[in-house]
Jmol script that loads the backbone (N, CA, C; Angstrom):
load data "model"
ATOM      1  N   UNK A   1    -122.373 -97.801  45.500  1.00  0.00           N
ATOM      2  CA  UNK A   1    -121.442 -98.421  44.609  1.00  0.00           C
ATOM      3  C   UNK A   1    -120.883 -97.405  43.606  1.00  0.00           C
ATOM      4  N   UNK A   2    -121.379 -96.519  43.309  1.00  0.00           N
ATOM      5  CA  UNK A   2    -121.164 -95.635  42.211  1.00  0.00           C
ATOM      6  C   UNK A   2    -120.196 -94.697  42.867  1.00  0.00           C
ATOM      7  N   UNK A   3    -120.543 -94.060  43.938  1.00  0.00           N
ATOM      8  CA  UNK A   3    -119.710 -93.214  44.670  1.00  0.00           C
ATOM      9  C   UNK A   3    -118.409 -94.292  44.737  1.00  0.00           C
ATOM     10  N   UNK A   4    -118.046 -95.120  45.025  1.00  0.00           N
ATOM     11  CA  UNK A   4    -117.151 -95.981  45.328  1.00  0.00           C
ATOM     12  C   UNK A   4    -116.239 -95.675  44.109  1.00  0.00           C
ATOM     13  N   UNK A   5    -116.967 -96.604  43.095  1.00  0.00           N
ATOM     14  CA  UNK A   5    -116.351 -96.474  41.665  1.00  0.00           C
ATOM     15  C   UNK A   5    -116.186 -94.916  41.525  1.00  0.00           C
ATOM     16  N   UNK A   6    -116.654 -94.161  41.410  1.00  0.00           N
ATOM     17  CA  UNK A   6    -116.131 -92.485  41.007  1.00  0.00           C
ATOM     18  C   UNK A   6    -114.955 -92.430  42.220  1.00  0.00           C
ATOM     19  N   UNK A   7    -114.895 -92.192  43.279  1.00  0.00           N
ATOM     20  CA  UNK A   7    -113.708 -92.021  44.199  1.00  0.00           C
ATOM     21  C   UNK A   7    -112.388 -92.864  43.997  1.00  0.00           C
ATOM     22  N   UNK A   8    -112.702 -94.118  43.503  1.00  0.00           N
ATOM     23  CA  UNK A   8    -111.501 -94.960  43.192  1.00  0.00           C
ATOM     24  C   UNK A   8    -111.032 -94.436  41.735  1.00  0.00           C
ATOM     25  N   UNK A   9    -111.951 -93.970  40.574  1.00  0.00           N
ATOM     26  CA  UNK A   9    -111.735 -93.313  39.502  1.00  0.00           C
ATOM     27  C   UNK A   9    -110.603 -92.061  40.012  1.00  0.00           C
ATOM     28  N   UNK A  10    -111.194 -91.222  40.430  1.00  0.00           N
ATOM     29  CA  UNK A  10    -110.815 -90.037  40.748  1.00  0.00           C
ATOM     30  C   UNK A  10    -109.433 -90.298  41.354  1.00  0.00           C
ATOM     31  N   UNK A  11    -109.026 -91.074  42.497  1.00  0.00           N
ATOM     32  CA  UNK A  11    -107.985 -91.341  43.348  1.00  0.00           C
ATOM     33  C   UNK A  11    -107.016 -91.620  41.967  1.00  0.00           C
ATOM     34  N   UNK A  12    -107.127 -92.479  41.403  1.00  0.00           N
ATOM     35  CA  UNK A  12    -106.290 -93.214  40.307  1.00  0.00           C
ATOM     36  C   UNK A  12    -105.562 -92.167  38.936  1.00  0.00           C
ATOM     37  N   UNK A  13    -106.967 -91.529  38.678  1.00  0.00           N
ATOM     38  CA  UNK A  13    -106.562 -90.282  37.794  1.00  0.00           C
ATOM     39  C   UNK A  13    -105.556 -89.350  38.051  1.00  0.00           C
ATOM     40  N   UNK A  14    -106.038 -88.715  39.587  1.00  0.00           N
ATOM     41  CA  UNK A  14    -105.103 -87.868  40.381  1.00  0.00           C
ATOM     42  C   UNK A  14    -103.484 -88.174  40.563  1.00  0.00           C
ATOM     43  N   UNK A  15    -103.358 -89.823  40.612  1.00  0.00           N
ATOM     44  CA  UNK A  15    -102.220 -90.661  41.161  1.00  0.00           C
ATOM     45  C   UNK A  15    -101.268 -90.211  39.795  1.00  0.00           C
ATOM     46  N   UNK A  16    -102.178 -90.655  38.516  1.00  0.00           N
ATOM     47  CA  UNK A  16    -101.342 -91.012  37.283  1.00  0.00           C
ATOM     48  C   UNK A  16    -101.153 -89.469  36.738  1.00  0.00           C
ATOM     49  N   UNK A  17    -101.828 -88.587  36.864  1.00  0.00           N
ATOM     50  CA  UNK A  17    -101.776 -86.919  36.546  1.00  0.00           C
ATOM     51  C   UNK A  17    -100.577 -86.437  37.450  1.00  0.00           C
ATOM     52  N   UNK A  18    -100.209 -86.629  38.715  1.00  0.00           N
ATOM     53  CA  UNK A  18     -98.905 -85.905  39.259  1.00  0.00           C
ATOM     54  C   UNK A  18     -97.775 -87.126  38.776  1.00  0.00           C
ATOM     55  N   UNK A  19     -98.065 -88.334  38.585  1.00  0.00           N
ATOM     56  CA  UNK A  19     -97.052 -88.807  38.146  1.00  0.00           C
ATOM     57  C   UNK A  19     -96.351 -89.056  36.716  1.00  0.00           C
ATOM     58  N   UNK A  20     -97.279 -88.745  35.914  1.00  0.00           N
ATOM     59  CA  UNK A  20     -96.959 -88.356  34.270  1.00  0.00           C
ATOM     60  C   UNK A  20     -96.580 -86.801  34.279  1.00  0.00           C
ATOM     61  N   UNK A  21     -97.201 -86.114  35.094  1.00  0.00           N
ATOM     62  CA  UNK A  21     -96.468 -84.769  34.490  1.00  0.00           C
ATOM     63  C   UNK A  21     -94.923 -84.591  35.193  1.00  0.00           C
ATOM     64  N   UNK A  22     -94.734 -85.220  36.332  1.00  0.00           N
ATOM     65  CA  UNK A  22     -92.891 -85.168  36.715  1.00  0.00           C
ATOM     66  C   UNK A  22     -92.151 -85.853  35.541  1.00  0.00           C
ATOM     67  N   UNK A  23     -92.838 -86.798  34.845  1.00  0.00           N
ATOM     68  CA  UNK A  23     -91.750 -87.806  33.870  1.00  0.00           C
ATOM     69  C   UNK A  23     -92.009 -86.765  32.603  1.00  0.00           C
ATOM     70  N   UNK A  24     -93.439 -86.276  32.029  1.00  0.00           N
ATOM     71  CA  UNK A  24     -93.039 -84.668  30.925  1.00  0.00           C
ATOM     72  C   UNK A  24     -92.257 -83.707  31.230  1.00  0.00           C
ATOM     73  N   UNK A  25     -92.197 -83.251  32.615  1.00  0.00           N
ATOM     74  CA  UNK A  25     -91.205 -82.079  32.722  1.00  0.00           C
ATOM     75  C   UNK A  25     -89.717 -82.287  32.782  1.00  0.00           C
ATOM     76  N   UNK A  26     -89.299 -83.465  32.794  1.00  0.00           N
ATOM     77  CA  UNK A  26     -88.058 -84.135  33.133  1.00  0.00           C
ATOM     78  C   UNK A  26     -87.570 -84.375  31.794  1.00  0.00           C
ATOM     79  N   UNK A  27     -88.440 -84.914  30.597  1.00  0.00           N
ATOM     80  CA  UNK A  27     -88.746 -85.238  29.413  1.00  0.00           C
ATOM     81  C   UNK A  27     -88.024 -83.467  28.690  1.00  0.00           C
ATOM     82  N   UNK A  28     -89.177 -82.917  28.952  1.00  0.00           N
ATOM     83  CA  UNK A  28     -88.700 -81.340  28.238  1.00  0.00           C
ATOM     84  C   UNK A  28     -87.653 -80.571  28.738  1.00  0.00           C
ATOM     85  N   UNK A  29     -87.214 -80.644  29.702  1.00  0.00           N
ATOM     86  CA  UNK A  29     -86.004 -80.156  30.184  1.00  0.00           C
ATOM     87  C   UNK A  29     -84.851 -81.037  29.470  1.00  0.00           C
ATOM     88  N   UNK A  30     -84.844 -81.978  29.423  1.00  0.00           N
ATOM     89  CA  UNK A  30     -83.638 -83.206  28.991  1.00  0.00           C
ATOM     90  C   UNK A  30     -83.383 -82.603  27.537  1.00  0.00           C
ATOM     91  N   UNK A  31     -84.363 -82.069  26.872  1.00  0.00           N
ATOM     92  CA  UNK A  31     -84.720 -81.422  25.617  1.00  0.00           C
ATOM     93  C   UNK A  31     -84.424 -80.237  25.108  1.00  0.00           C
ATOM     94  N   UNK A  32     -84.064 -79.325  26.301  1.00  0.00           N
ATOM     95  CA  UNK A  32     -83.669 -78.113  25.896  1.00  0.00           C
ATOM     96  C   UNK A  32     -84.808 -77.102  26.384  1.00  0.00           C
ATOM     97  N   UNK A  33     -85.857 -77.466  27.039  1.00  0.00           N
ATOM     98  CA  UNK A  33     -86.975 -76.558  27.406  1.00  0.00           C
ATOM     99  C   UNK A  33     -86.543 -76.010  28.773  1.00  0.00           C
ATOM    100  N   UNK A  34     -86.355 -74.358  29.012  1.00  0.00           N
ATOM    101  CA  UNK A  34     -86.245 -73.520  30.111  1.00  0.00           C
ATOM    102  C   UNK A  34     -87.823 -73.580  30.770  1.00  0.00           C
ATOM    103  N   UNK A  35     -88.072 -74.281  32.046  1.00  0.00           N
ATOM    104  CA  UNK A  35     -89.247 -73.681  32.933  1.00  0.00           C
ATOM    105  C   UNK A  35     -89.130 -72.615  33.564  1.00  0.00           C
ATOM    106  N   UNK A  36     -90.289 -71.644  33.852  1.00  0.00           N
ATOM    107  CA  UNK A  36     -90.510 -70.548  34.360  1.00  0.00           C
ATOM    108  C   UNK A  36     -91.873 -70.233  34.907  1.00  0.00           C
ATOM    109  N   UNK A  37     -92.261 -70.160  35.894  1.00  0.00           N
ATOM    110  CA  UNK A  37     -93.498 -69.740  36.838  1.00  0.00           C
ATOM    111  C   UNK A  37     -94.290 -68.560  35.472  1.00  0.00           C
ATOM    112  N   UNK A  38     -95.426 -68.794  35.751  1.00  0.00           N
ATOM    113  CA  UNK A  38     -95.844 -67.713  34.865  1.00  0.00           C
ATOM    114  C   UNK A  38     -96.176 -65.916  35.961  1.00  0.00           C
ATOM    115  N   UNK A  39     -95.911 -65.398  35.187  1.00  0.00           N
ATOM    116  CA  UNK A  39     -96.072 -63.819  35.721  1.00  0.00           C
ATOM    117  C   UNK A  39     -97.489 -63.477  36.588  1.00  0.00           C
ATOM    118  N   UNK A  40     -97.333 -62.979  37.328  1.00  0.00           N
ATOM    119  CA  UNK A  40     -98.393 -62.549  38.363  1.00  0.00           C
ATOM    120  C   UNK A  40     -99.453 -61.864  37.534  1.00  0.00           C
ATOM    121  N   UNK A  41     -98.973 -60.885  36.172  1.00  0.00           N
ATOM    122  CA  UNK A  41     -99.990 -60.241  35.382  1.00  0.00           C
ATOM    123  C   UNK A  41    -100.387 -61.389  34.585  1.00  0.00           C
ATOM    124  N   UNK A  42     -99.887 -62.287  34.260  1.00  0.00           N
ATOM    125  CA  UNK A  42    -100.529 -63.464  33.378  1.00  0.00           C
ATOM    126  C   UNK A  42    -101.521 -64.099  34.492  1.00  0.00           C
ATOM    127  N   UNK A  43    -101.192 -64.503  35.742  1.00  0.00           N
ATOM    128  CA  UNK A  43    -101.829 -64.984  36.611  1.00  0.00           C
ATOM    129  C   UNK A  43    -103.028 -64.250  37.109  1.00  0.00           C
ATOM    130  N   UNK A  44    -103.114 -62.995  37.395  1.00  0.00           N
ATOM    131  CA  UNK A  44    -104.320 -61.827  37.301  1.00  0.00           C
ATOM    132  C   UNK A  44    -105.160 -61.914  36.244  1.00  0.00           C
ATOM    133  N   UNK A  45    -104.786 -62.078  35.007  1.00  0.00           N
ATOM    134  CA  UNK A  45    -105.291 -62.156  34.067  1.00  0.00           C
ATOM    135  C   UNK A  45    -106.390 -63.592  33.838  1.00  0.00           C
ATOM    136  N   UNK A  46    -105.695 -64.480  33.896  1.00  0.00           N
ATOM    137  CA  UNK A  46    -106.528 -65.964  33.886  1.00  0.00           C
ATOM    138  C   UNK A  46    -107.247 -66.090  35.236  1.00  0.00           C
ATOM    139  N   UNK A  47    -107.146 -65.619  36.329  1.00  0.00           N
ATOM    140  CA  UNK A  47    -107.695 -65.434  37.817  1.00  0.00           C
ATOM    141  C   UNK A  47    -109.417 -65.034  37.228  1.00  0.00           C
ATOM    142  N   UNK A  48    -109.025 -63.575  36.802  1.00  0.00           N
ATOM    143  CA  UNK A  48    -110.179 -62.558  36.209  1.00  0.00           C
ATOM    144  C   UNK A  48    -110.631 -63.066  35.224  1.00  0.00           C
ATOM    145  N   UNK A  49    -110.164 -64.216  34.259  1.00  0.00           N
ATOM    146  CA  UNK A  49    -111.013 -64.587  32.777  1.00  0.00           C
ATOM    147  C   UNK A  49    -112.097 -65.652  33.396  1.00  0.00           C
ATOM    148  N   UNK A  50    -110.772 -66.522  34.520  1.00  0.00           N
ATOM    149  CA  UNK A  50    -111.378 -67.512  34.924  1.00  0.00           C
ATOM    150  C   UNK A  50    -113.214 -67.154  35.817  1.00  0.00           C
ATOM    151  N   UNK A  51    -112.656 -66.412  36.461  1.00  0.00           N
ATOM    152  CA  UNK A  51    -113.967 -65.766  37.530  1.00  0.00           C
ATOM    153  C   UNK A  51    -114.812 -65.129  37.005  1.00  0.00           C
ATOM    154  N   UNK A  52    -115.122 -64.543  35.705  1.00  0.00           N
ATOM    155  CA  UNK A  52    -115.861 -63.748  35.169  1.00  0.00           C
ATOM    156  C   UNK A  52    -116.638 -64.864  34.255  1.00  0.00           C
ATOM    157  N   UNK A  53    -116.221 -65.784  33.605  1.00  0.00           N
ATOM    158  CA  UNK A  53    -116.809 -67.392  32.941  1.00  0.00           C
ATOM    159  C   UNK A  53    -117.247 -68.086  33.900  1.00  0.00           C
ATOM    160  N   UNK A  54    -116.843 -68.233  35.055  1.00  0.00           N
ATOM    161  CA  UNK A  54    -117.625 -69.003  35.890  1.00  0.00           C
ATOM    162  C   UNK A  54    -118.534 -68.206  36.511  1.00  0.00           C
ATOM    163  N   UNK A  55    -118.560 -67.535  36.609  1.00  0.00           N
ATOM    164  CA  UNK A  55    -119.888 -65.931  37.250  1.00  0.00           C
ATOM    165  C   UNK A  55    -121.080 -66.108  35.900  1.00  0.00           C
ATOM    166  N   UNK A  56    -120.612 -66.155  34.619  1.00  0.00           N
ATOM    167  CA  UNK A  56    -121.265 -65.766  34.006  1.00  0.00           C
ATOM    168  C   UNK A  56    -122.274 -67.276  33.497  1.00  0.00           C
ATOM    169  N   UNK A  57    -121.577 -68.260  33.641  1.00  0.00           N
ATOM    170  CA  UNK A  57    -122.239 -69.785  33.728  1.00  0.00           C
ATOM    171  C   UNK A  57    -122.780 -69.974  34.523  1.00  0.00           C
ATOM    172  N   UNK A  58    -122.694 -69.745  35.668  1.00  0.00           N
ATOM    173  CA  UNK A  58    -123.340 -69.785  37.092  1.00  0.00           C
ATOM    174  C   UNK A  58    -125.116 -69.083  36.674  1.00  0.00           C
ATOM    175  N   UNK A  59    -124.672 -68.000  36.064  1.00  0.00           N
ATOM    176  CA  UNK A  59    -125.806 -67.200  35.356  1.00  0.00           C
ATOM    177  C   UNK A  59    -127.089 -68.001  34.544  1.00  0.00           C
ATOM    178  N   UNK A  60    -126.642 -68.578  34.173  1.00  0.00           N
ATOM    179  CA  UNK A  60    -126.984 -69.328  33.112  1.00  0.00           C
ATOM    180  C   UNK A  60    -127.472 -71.072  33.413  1.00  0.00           C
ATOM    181  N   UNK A  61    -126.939 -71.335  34.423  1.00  0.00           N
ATOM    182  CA  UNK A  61    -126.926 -72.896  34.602  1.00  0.00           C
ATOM    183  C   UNK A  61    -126.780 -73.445  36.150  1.00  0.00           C
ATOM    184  N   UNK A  62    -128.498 -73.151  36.555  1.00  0.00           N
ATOM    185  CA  UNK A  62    -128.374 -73.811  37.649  1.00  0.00           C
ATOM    186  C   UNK A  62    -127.487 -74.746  38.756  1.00  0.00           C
ATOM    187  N   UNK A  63    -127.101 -75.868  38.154  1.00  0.00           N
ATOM    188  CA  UNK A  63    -126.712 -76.831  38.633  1.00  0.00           C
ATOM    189  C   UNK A  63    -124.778 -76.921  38.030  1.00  0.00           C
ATOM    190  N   UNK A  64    -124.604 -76.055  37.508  1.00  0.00           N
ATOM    191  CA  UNK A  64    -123.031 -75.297  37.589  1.00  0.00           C
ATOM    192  C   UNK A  64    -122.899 -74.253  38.813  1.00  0.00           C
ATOM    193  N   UNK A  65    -123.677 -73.402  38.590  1.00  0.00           N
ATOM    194  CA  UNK A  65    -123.720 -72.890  40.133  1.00  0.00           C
ATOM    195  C   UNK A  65    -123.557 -73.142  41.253  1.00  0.00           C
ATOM    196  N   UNK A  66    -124.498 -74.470  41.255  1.00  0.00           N
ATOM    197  CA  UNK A  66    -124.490 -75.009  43.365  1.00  0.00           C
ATOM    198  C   UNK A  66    -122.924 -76.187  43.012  1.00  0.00           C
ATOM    199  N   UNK A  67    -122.480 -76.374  41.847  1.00  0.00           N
ATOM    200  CA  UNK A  67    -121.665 -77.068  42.009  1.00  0.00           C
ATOM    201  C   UNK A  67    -120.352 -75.859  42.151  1.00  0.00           C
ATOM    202  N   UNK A  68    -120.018 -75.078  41.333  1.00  0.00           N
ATOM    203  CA  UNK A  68    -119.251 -73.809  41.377  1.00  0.00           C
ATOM    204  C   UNK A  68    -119.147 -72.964  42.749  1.00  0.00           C
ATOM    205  N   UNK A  69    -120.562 -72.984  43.224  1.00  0.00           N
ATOM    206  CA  UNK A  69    -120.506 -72.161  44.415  1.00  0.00           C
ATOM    207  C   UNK A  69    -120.090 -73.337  46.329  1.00  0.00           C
ATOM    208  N   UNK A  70    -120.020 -74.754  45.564  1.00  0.00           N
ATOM    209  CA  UNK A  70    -119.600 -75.554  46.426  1.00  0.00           C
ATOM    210  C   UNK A  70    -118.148 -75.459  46.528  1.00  0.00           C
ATOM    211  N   UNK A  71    -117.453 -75.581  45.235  1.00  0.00           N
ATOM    212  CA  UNK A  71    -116.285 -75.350  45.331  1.00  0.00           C
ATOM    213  C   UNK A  71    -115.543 -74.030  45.530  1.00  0.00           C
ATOM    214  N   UNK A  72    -116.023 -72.967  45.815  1.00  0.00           N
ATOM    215  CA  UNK A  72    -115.555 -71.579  45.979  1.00  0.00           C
ATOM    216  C   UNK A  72    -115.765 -71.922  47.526  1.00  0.00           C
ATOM    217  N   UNK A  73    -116.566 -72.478  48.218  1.00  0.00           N
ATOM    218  CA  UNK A  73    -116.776 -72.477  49.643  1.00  0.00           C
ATOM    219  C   UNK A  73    -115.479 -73.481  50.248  1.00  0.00           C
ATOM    220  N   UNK A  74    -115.244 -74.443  49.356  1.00  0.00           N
ATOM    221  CA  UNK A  74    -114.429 -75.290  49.857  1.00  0.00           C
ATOM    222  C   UNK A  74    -112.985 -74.793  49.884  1.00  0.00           C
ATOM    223  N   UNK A  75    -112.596 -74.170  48.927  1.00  0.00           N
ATOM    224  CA  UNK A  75    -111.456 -73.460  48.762  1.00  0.00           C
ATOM    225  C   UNK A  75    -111.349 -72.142  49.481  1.00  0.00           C
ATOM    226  N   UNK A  76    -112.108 -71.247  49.700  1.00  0.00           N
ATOM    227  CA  UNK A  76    -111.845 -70.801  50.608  1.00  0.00           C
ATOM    228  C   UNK A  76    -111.831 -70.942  52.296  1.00  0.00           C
ATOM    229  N   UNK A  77    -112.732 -72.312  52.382  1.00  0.00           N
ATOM    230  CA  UNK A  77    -112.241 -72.449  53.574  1.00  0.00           C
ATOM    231  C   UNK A  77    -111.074 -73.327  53.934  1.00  0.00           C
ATOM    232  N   UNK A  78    -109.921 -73.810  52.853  1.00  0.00           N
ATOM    233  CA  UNK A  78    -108.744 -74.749  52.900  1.00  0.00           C
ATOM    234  C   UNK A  78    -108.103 -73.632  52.567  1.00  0.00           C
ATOM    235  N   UNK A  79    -107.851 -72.377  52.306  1.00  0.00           N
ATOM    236  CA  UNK A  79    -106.808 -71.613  51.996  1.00  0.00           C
ATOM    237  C   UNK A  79    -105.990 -71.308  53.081  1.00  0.00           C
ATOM    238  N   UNK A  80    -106.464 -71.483  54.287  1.00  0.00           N
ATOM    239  CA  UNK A  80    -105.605 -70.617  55.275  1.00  0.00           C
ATOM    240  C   UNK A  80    -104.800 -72.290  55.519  1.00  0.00           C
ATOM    241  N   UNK A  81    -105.634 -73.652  55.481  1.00  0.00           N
ATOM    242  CA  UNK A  81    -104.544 -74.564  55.703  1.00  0.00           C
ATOM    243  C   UNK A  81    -103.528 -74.689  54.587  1.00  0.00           C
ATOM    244  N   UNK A  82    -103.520 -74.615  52.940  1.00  0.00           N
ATOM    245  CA  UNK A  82    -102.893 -74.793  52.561  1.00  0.00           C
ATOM    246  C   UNK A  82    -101.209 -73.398  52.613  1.00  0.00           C
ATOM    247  N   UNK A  83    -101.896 -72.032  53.184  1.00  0.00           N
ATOM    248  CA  UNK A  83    -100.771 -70.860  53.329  1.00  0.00           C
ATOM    249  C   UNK A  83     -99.916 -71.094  54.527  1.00  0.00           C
ATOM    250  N   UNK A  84    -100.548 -71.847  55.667  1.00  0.00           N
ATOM    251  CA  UNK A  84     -99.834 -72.711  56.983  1.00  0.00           C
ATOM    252  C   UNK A  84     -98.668 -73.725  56.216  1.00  0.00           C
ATOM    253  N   UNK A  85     -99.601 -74.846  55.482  1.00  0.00           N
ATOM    254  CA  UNK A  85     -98.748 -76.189  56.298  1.00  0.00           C
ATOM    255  C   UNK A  85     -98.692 -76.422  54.727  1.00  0.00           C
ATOM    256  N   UNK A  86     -99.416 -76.491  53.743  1.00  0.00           N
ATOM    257  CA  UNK A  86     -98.919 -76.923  52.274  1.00  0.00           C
ATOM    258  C   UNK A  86     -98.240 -76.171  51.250  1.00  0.00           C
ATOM    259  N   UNK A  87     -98.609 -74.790  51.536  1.00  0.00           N
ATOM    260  CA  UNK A  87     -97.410 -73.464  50.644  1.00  0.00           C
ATOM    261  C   UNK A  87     -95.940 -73.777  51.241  1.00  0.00           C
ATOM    262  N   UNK A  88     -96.431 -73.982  52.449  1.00  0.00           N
ATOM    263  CA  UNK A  88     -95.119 -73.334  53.637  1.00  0.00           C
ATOM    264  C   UNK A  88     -93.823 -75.080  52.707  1.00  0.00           C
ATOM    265  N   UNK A  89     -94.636 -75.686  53.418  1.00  0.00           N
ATOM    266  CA  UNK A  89     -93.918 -77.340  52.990  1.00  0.00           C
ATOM    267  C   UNK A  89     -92.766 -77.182  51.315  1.00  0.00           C
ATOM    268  N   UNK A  90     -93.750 -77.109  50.571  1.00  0.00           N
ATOM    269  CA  UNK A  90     -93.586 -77.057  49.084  1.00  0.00           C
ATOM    270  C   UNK A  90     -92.375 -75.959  49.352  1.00  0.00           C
ATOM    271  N   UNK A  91     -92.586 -74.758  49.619  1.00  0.00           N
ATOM    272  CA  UNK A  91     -91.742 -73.737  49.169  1.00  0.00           C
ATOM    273  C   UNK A  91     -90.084 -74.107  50.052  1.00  0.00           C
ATOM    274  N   UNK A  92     -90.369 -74.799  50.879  1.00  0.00           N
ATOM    275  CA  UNK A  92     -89.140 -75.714  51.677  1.00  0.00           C
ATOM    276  C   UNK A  92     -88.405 -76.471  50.607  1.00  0.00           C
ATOM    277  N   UNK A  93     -89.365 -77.450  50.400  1.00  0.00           N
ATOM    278  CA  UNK A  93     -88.365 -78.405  49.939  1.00  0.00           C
ATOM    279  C   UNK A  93     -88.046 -77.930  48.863  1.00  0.00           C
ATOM    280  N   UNK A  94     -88.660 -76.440  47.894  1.00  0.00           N
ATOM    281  CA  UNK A  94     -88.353 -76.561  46.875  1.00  0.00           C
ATOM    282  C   UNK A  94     -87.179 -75.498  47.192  1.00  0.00           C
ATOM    283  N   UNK A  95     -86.801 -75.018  48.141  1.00  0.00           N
ATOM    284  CA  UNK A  95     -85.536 -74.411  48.317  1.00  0.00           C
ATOM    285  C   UNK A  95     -84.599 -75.278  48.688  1.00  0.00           C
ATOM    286  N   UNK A  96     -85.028 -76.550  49.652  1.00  0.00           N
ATOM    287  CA  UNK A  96     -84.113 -77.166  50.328  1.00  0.00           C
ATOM    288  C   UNK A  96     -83.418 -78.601  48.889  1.00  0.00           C
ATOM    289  N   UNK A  97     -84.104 -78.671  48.218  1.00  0.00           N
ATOM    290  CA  UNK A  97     -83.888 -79.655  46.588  1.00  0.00           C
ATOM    291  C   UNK A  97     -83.232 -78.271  45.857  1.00  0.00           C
ATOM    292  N   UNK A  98     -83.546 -77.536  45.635  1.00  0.00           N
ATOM    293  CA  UNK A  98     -83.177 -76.865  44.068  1.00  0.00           C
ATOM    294  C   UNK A  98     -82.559 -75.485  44.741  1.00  0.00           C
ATOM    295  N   UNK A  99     -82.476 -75.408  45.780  1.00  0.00           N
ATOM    296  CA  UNK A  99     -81.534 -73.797  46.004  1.00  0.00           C
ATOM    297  C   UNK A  99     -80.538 -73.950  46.516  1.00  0.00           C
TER     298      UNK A  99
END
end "model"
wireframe off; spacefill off
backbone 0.3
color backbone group
């Protein structure tokens, strides 16, 4: 029952999180706000802050670890589907909508 309730939690959160942030970005643009991808050195940067805090918690806290080191397994083994069929998709439509 609990798993139930957390997965229906989770599903619902996820639903209302991609759908509130299209109606903020639509919101701040209408406003005068320029969007822009952030820089690959900004992105290196939070990559490396990010991985060096979670290395270093992992250190420290058992049960961050097997949960941390679950999700490093999971993501790297969905990377090659998302560089196929979910990069590939996205970077379509976002040429075939906005270019």
């Amino acid at each position: 029952m609990i798993t139930s309730a957390c997965a229906t939690v989770a599903g619902d959160l996820t639903a209302k999180y991609d759908a509130r942030n299209a109606q903020a970005i639509k919101r701040l643009v209408a406003n005068g706000a320029q969007l822009r991808p952030f820089s690959n050195d900004i992105m290196d940067a939070a990559y490396k802050a990010t991985t060096e805090l979670f290395t270093e918690l992992s250190g420290k806290n058992e049960r961050f670890k097997k949960l941390y080191e679950s999700m490093i397994a999971f993501r790297n083994e969905q990377i090659q589907w998302d560089q196929v069929c979910e990069a590939n998709y996205d970077g379509y439509l976002i040429r075939r909508l906005h270019g």
